[in-house]
C-alpha positions as a LaTeX table, in Angstrom:
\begin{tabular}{lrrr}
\hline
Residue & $x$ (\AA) & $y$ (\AA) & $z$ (\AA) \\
\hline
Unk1 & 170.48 & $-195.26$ & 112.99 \\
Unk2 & 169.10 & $-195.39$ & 116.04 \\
Unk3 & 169.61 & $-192.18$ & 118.98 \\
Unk4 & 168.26 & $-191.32$ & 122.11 \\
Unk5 & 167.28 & $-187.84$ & 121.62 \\
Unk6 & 165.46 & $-184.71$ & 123.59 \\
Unk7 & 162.68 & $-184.72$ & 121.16 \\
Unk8 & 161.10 & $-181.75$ & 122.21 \\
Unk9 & 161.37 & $-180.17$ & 125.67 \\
Unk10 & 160.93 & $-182.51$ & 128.63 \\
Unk11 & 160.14 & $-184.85$ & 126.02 \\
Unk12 & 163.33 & $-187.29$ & 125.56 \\
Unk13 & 163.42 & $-190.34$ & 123.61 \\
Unk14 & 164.53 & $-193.14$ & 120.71 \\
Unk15 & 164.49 & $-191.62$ & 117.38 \\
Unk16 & 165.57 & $-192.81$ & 114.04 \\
Unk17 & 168.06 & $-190.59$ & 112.37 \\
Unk18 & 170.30 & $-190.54$ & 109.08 \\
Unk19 & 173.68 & $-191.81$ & 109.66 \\
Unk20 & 176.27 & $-188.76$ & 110.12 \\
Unk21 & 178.99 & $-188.36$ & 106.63 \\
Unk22 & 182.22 & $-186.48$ & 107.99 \\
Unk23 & 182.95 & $-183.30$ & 106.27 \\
Unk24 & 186.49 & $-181.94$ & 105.07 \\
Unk25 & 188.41 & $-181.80$ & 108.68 \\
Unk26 & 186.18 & $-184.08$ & 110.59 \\
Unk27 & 185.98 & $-187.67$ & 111.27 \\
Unk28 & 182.88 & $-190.37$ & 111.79 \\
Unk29 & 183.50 & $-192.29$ & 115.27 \\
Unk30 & 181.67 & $-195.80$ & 115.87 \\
Unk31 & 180.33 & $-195.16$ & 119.62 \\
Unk32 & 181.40 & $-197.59$ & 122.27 \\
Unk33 & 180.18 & $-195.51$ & 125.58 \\
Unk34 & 178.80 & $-192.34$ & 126.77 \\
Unk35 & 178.93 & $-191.50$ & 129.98 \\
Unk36 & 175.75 & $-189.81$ & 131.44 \\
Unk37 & 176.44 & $-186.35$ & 133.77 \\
Unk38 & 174.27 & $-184.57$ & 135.59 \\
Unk39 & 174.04 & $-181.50$ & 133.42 \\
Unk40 & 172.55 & $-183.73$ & 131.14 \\
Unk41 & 169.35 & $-183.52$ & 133.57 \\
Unk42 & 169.60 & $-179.98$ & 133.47 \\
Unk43 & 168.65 & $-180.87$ & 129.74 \\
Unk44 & 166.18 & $-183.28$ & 130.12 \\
Unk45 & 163.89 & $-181.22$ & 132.18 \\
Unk46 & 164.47 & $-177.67$ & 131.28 \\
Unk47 & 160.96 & $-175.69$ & 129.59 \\
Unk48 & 160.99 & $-174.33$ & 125.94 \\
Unk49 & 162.66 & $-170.87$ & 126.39 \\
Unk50 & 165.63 & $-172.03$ & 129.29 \\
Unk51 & 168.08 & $-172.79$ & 127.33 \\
Unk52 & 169.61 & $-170.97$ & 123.97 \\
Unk53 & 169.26 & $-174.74$ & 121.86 \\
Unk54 & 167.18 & $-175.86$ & 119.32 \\
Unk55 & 165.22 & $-179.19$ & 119.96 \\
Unk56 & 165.83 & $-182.13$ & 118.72 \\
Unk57 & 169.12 & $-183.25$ & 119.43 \\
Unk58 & 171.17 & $-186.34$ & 120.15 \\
Unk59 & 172.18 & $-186.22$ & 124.11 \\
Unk60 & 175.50 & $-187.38$ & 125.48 \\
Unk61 & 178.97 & $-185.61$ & 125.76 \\
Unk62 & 181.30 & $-188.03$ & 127.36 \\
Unk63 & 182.02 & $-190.34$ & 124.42 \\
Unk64 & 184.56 & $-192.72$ & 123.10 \\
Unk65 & 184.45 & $-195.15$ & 120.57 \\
Unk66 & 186.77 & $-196.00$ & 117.16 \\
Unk67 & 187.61 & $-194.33$ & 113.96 \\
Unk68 & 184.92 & $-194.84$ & 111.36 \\
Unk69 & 185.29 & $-192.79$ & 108.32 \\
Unk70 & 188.07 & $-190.22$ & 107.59 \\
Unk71 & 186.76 & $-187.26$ & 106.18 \\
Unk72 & 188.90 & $-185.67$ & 103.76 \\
Unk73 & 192.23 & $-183.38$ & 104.29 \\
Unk74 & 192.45 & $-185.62$ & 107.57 \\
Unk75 & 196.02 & $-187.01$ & 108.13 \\
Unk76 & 194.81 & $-189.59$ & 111.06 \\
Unk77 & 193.85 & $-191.15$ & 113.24 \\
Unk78 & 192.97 & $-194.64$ & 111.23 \\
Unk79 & 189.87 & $-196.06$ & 110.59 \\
Unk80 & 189.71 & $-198.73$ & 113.56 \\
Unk81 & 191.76 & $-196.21$ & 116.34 \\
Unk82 & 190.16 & $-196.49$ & 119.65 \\
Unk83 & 189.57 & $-192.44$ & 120.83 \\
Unk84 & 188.47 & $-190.32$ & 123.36 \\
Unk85 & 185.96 & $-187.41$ & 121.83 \\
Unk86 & 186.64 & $-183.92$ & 123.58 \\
Unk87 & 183.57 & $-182.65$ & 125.33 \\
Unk88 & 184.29 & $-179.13$ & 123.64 \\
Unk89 & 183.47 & $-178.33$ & 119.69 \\
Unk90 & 186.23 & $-175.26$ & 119.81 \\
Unk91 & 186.41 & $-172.89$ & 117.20 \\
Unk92 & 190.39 & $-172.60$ & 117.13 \\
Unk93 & 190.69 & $-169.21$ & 116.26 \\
Unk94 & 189.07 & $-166.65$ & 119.32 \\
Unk95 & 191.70 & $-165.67$ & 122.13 \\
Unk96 & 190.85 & $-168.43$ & 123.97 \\
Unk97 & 191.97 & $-170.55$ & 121.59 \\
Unk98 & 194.80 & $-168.97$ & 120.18 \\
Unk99 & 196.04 & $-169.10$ & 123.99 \\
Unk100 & 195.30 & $-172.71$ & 124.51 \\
Unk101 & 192.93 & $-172.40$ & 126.47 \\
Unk102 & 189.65 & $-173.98$ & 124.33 \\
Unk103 & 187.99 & $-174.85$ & 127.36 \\
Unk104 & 186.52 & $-170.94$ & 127.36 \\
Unk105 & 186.09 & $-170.81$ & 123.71 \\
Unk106 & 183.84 & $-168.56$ & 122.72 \\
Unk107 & 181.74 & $-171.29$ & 120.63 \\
Unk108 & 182.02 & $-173.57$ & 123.90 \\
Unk109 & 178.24 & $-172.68$ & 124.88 \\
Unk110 & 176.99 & $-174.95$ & 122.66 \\
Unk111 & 178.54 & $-178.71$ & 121.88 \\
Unk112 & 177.88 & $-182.21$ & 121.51 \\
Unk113 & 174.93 & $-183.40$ & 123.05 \\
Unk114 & 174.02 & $-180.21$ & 124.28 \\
Unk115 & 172.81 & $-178.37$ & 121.30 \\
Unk116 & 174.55 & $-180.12$ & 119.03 \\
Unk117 & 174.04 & $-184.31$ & 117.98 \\
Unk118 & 176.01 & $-185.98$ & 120.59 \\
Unk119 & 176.72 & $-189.82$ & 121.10 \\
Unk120 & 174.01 & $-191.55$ & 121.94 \\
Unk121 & 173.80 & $-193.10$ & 118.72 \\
Unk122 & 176.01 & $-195.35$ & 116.61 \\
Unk123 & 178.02 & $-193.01$ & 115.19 \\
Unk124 & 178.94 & $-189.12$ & 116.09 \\
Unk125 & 180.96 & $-186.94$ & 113.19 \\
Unk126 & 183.69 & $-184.93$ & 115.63 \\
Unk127 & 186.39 & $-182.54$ & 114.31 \\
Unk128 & 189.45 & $-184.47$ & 114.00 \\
Unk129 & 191.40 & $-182.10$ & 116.25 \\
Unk130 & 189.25 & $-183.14$ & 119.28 \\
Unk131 & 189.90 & $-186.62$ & 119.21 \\
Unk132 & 192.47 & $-188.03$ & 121.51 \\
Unk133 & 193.50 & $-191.88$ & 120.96 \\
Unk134 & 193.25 & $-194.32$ & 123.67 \\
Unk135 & 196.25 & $-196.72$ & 123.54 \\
Unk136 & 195.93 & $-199.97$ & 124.99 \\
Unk137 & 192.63 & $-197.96$ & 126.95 \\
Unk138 & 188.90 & $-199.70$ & 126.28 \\
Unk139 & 186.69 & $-197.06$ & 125.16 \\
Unk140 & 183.71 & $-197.96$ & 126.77 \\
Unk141 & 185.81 & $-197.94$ & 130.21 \\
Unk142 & 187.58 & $-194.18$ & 129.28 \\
Unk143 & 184.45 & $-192.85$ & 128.02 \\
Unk144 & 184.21 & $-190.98$ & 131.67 \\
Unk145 & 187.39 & $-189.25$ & 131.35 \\
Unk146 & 186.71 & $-187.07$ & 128.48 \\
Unk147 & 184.43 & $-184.87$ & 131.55 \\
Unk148 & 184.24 & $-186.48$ & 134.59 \\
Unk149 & 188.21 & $-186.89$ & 134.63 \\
Unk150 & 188.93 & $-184.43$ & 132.87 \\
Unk151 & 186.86 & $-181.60$ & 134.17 \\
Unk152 & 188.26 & $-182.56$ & 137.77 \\
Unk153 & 191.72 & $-182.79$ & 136.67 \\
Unk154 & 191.46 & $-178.91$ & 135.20 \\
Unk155 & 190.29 & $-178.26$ & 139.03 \\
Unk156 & 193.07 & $-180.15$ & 141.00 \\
Unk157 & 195.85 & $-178.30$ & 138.15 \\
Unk158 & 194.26 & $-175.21$ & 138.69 \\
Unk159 & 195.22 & $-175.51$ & 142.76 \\
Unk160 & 198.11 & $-177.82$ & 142.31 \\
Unk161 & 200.46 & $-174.97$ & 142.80 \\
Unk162 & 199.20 & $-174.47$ & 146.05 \\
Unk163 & 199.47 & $-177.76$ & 147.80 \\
Unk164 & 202.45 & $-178.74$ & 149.65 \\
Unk165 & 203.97 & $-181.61$ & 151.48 \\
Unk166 & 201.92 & $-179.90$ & 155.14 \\
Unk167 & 198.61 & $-179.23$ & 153.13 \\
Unk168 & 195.26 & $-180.69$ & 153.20 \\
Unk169 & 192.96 & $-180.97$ & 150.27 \\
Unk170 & 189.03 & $-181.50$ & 150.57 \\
Unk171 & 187.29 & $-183.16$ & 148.22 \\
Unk172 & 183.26 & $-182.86$ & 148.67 \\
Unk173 & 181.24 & $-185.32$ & 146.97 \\
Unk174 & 182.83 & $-188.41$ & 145.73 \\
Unk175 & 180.41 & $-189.51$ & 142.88 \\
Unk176 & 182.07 & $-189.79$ & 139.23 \\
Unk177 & 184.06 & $-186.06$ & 139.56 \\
Unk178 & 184.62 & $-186.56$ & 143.14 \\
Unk179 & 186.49 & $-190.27$ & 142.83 \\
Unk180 & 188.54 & $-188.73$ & 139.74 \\
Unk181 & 189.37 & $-185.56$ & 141.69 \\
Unk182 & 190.57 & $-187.85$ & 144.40 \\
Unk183 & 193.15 & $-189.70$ & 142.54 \\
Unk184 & 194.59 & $-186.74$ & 141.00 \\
Unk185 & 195.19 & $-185.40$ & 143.89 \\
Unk186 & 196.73 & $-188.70$ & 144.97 \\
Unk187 & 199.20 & $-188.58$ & 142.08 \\
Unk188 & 199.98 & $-185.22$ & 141.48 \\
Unk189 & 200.30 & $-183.82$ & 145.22 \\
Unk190 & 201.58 & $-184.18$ & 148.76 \\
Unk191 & 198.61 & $-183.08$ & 149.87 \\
Unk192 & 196.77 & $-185.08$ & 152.36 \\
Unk193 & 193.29 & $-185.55$ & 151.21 \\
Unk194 & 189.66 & $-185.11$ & 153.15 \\
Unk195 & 186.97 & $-186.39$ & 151.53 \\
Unk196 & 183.03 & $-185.48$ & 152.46 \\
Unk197 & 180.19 & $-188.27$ & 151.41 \\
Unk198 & 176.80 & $-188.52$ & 152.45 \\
Unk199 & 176.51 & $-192.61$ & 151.14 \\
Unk200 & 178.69 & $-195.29$ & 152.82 \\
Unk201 & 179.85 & $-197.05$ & 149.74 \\
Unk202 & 181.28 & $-193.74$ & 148.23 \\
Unk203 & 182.95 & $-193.54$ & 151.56 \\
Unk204 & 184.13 & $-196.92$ & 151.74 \\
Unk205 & 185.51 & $-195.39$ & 147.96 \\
Unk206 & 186.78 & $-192.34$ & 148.68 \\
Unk207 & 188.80 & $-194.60$ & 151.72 \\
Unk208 & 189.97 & $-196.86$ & 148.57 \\
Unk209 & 191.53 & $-194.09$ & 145.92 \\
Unk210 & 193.40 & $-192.37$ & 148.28 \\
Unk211 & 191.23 & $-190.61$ & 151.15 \\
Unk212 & 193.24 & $-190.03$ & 154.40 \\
Unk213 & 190.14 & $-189.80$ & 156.21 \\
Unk214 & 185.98 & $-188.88$ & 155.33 \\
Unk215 & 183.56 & $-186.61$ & 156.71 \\
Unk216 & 180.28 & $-187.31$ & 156.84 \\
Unk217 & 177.73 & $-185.00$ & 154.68 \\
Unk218 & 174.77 & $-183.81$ & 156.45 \\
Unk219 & 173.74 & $-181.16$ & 159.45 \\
Unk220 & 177.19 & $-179.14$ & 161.24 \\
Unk221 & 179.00 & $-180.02$ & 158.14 \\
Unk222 & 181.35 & $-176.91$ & 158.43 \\
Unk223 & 182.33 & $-177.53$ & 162.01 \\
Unk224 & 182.94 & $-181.43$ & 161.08 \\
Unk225 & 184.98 & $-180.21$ & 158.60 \\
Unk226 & 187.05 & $-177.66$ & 160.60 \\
Unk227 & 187.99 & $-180.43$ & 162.87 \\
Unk228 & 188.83 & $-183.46$ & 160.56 \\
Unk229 & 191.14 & $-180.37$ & 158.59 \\
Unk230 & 192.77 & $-178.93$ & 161.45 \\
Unk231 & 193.35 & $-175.35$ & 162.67 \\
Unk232 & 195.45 & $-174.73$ & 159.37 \\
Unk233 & 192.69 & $-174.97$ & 157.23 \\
Unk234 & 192.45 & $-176.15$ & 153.78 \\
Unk235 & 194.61 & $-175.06$ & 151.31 \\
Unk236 & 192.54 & $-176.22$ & 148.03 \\
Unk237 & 188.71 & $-176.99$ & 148.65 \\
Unk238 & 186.67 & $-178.75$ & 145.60 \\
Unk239 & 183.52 & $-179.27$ & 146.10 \\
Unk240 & 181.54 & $-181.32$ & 143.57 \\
Unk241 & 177.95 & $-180.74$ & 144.76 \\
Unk242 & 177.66 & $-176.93$ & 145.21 \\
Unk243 & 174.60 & $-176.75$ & 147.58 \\
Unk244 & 174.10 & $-173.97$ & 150.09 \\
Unk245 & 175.82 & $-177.03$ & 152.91 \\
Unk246 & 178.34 & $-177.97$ & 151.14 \\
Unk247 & 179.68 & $-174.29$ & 149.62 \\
Unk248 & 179.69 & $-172.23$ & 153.39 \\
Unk249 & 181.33 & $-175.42$ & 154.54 \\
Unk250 & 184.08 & $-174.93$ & 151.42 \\
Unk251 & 184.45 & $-171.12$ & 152.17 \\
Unk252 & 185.07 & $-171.53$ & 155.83 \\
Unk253 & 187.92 & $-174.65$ & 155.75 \\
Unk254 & 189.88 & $-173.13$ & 153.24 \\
Unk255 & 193.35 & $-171.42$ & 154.73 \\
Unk256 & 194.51 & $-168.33$ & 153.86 \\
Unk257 & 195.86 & $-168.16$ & 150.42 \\
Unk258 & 193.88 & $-170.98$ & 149.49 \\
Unk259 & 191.04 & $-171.96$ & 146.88 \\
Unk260 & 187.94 & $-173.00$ & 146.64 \\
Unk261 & 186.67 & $-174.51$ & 143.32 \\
Unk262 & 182.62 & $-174.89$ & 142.58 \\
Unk263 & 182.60 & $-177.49$ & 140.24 \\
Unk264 & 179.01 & $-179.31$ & 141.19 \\
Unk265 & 175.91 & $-177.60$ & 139.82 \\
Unk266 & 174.06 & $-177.73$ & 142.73 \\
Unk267 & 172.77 & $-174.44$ & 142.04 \\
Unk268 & 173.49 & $-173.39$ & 145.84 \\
Unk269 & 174.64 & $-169.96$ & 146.88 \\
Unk270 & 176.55 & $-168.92$ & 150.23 \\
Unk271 & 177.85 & $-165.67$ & 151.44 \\
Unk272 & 180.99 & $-164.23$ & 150.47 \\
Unk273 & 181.83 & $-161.16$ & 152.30 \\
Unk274 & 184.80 & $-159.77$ & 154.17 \\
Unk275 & 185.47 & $-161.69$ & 157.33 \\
Unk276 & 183.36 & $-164.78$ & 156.20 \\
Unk277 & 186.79 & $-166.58$ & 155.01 \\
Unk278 & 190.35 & $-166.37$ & 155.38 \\
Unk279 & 192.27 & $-163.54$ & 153.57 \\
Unk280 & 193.84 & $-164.14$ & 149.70 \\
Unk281 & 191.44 & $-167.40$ & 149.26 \\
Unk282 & 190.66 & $-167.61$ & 145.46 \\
Unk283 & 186.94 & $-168.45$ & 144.39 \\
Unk284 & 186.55 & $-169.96$ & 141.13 \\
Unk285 & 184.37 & $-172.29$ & 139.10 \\
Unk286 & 186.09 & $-174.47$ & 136.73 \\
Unk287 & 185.33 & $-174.73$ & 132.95 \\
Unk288 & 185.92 & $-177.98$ & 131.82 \\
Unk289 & 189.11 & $-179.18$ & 130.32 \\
Unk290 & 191.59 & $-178.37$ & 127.58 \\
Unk291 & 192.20 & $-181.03$ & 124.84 \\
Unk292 & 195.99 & $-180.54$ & 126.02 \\
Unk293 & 194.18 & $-181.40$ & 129.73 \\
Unk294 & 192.37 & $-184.60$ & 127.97 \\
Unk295 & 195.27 & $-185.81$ & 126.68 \\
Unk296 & 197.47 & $-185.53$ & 130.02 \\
Unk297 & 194.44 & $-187.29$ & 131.63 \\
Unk298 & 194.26 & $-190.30$ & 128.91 \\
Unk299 & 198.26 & $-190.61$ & 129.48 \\
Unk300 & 197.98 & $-190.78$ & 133.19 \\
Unk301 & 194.89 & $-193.34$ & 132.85 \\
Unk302 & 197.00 & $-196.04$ & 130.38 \\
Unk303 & 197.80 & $-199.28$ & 131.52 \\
Unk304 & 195.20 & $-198.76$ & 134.43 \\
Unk305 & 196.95 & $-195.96$ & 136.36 \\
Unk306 & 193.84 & $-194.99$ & 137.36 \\
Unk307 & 190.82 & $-196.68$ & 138.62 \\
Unk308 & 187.56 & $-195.84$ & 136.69 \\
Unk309 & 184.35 & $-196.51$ & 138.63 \\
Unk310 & 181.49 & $-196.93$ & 136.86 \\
Unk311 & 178.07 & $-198.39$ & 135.92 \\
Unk312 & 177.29 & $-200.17$ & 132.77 \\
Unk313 & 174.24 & $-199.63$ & 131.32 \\
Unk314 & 172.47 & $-201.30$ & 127.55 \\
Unk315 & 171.53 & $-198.98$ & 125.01 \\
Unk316 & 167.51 & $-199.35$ & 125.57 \\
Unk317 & 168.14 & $-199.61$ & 129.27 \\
Unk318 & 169.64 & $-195.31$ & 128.78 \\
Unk319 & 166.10 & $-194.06$ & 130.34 \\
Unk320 & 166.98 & $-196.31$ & 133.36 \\
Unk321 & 170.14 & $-195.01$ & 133.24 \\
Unk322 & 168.97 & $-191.58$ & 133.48 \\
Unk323 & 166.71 & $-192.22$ & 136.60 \\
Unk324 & 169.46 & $-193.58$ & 138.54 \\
Unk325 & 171.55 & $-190.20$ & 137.92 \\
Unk326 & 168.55 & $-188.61$ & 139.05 \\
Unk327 & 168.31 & $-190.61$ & 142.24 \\
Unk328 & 172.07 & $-190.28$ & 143.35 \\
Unk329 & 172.18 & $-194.53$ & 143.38 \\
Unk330 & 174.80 & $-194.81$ & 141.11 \\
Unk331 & 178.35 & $-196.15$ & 141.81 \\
Unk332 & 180.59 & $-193.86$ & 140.08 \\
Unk333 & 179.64 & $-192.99$ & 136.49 \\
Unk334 & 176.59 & $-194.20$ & 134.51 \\
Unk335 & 178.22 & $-195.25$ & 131.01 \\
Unk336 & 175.50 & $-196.35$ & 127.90 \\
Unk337 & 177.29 & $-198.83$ & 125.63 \\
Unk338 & 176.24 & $-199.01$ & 121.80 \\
Unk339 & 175.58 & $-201.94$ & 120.40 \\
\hline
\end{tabular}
């Protein structure tokens, strides 16, 4: 079959490979779509000795697609089942695990298409436990959710908790996390939201899922911020680009008591000392999703609960693909479909 692959470092490409056979546990999914993320460019141009992987490998985490071949001791799904492919491979038996909490599984450094053969290619072999099945969902459309959706809906449950009927939430960045995060916040909270976007259309997007009002990216950001907010500050702050802007303006909204979640790897940095925020604000940066977290999101998303932005993209047009992630043009979420 045929797979776009990182040949060698900064070298990615077609390739022809063998066809994947399921082993005991696992099952063979026919691709539909991959979404494309931008750790994936982390990927693409990282030098030999970066990263702890072995080269080649098949790229692409965010896949969906049907039920090819059952492997055997495999109770379901059928052959022909339209699922969702968990961005994790988890072990199932570290603490993490054991807890429920596979998103921090100790194996979790390492996964499809990012180490491992992911799903750019016909078919991808997947553990049958980390399959979730769509419903009456398209795959190529829900291919996003198994990261982008999910990954922001871990965020906006992490800071649910803290988000009343007289909070604000911020929402920085609006690309394929951002317009996810934006929803769920939508649906799960009272919150009202703030969204920041440098590009009109996002804006105009951001306006469209459920933005009470959007800040404009660029120079001042933080005092912007502090004025679209209010005095009270922010009680959750997510921030999907994590620059140096974008984090001191995240660390300097947020109210007392609330959080601030670094989910964009922006690579920035900003100072956290005493004084430089409000007291009892929680710092984190969010780890992906649990299957239990996929699953939630897939529920929410049937019978188009939930608006899914995204590009489409051929299978030979994936390089093209690639360059528009790279150039921030996209609207929403590049997804590859398979022939």
């Amino acid at each position: 079959m045929r797979a776009y692959r990182l040949n060698h470092w900064q070298q990615p490409g077609f390739a022809d490979v063998d066809e994947p056979a399921p082993a005991p546990g696992q099952v063979r999914v026919r691709v539909a779509g991959v979404g494309l993320c931008h750790s994936d460019l982390l990927f693409l141009e990282a030098a030999a000795g970066l990263l702890p992987y072995e080269v080649p490998f098949t790229l692409g985490h965010e896949i969906a697609g049907w039920v090819d071949v059952v492997g055997d001791g495999v109770a379901g799904p059928a052959a022909g089942t339209p699922v969702a492919v968990a961005c994790m491979s988890p072990c199932w038996n570290c603490r993490w695990c054991r807890r429920g909490a596979d998103n921090y599984c100790v194996e979790n450094w390492r996964g499809r298409g990012f180490g491992r053969d992911g799903g750019l290619a016909d078919y991808v072999v997947v553990g049958a436990r980390e399959l979730v099945p769509l419903g009456d969902l398209d795959p190529v459309a829900a291919a996003p959710l198994t990261d982008a959706g999910a990954t922001s809906y871990h965020a906006v449950r992490r800071v649910q908790p803290k988000l009343h009927p007289d909070s604000t939430a911020v929402v920085i960045g609006v690309g394929g996390l951002g317009g996810f995060a934006v929803q769920w916040l939508r649906r799960l909270t009272p919150a009202r939201v703030v969204a920041v976007e440098a590009r009109p259309e996002r804006a105009d997007a951001a306006r469209r899922l459920g933005a009470a009002e959007v800040v404009e990216a660029g120079e001042k950001l933080s005092k912007r911020l502090s004025e679209a907010v209010g005095a009270d500050g922010a009680d959750a702050v997510l921030d999907f680009v994590g620059i140096d802007a974008t984090m001191r303006a995240a660390l300097r909204v947020a109210a007392p008591t609330g959080s601030v979640a670094i989910v964009g790897q922006g690579f920035g940095s900003a100072e956290f000392r005493w004084g430089a925020t409000a007291h009892d604000v929680d710092l984190f940066i969010p780890q992906g999703a649990t299957i239990a977290e996929l699953r939630e999101v897939v529920d929410l998303a049937q019978g188009g609960r939930v608006e899914i932005d995204s590009e489409l993209f051929g299978f030979d047009e994936t390089p093209q693909a690639y360059q528009r992630l790279k150039a921030g043009t996209l609207d929403g979420r590049a997804v590859v479909t398979l022939p």
